[in-house]
C-alpha positions as CSV (number, residue, x, y, z in Angstrom):
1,X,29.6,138.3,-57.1
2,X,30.7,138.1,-60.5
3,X,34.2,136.9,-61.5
4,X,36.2,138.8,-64.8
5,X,39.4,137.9,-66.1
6,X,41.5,141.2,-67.1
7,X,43.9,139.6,-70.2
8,X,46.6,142.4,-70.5
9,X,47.6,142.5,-73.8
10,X,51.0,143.9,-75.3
11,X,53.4,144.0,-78.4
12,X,56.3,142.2,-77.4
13,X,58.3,143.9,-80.4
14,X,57.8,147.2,-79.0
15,X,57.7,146.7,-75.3
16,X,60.9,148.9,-73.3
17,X,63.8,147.2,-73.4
18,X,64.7,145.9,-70.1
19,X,61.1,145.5,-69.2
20,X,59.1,147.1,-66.5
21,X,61.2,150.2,-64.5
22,X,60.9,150.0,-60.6
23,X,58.7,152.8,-60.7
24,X,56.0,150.7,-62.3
25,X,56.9,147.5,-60.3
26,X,56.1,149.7,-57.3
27,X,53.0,151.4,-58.4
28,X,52.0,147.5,-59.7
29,X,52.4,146.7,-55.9
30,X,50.8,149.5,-54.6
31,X,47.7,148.6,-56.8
32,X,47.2,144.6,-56.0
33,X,48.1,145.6,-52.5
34,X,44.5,147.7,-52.4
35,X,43.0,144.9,-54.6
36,X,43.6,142.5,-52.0
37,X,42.5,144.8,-49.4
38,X,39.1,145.6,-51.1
39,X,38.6,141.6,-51.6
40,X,38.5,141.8,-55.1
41,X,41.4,140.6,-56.5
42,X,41.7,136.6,-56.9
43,X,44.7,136.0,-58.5
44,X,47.4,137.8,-60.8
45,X,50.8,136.9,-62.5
46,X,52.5,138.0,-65.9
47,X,53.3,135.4,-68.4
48,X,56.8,134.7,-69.8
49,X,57.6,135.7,-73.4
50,X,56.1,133.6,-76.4
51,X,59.2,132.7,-77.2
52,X,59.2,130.5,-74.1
53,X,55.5,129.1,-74.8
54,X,53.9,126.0,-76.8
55,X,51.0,126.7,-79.4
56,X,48.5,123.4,-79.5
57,X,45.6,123.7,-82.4
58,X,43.0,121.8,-84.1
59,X,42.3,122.2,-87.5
60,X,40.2,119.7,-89.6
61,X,41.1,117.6,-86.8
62,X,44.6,117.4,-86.6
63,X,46.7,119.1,-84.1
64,X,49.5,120.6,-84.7
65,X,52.1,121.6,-81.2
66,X,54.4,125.0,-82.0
67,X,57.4,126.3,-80.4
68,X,56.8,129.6,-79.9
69,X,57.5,132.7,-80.6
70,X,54.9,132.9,-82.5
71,X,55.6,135.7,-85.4
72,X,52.0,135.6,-86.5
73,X,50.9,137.7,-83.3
74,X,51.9,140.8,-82.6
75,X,49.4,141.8,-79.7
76,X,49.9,139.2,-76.9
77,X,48.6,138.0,-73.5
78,X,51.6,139.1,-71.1
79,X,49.9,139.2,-68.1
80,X,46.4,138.5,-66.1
81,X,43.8,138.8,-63.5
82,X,40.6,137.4,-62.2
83,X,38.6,139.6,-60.0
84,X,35.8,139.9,-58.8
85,X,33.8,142.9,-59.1
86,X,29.9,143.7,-58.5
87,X,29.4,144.7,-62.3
88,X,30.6,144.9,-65.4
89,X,31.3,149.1,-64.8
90,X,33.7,148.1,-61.9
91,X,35.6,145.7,-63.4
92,X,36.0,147.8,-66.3
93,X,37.4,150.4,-63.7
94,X,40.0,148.7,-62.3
95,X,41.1,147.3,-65.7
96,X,41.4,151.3,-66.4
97,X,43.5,151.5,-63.1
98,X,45.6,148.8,-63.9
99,X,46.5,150.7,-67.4
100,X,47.2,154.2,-66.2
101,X,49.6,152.7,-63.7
102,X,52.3,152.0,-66.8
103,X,54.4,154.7,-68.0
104,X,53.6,156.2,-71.6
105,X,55.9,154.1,-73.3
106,X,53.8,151.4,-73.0
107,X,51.5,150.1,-75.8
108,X,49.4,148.0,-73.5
109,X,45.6,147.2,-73.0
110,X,43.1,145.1,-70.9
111,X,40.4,143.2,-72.5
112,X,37.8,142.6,-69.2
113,X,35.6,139.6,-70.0
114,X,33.1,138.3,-67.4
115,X,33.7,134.5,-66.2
116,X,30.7,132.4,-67.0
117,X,29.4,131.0,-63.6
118,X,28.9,127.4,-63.5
């Protein structure tokens, strides 16, 4: 069965002050709850802020390690999952699910990519 990763993407400028409400954190658990259940759901975790996070790059073959933030980016990783799905269509699904579970205040999006098998 094909493996996705869901990269949940958000603006860490604009996200609600005091992060997510207990409404969400319980709707959030509700959700991987039935995810496990239904064998689809691998693993899952937010990430910390970039402020917290190192950048390492290559460019004309020197790297370069940066403290983060990172004021560049305004759309960031906060948070991911690998699942697996049958098909692209489910996947996309439960990205969708994931989405509608946060309140409107939230400028947030899931980019579903497949996982190259190997």
């Amino acid at each position: 069965m094909p493996r996705f990763l869901m990269m949940v993407r958000i603006d860490e400028n604009n996200a609600p002050a005091g992060g997510p409400s207990d409404a969400l954190m319980r709707r959030m658990g509700e959700l991987i709850e039935e995810m496990s259940k239904a064998d689809v759901l691998v693993d899952t975790a937010g990430l910390l802020p970039t402020a917290q996070g190192v950048r390492v790059r290559q460019s004309g073959g020197r790297i370069t390690v940066t403290d983060g933030p990172f004021t560049e980016a305004k759309e960031v990783v906060g948070g991911y999952a690998i699942i697996q799905a049958a098909d692209r269509d489910e996947a996309v699904a439960w990205a969708r699910r994931f989405v509608e579970v946060h309140e409107a205040e939230w400028e947030i999006a899931s980019e579903v990519r497949e996982i190259v098998q190997g």
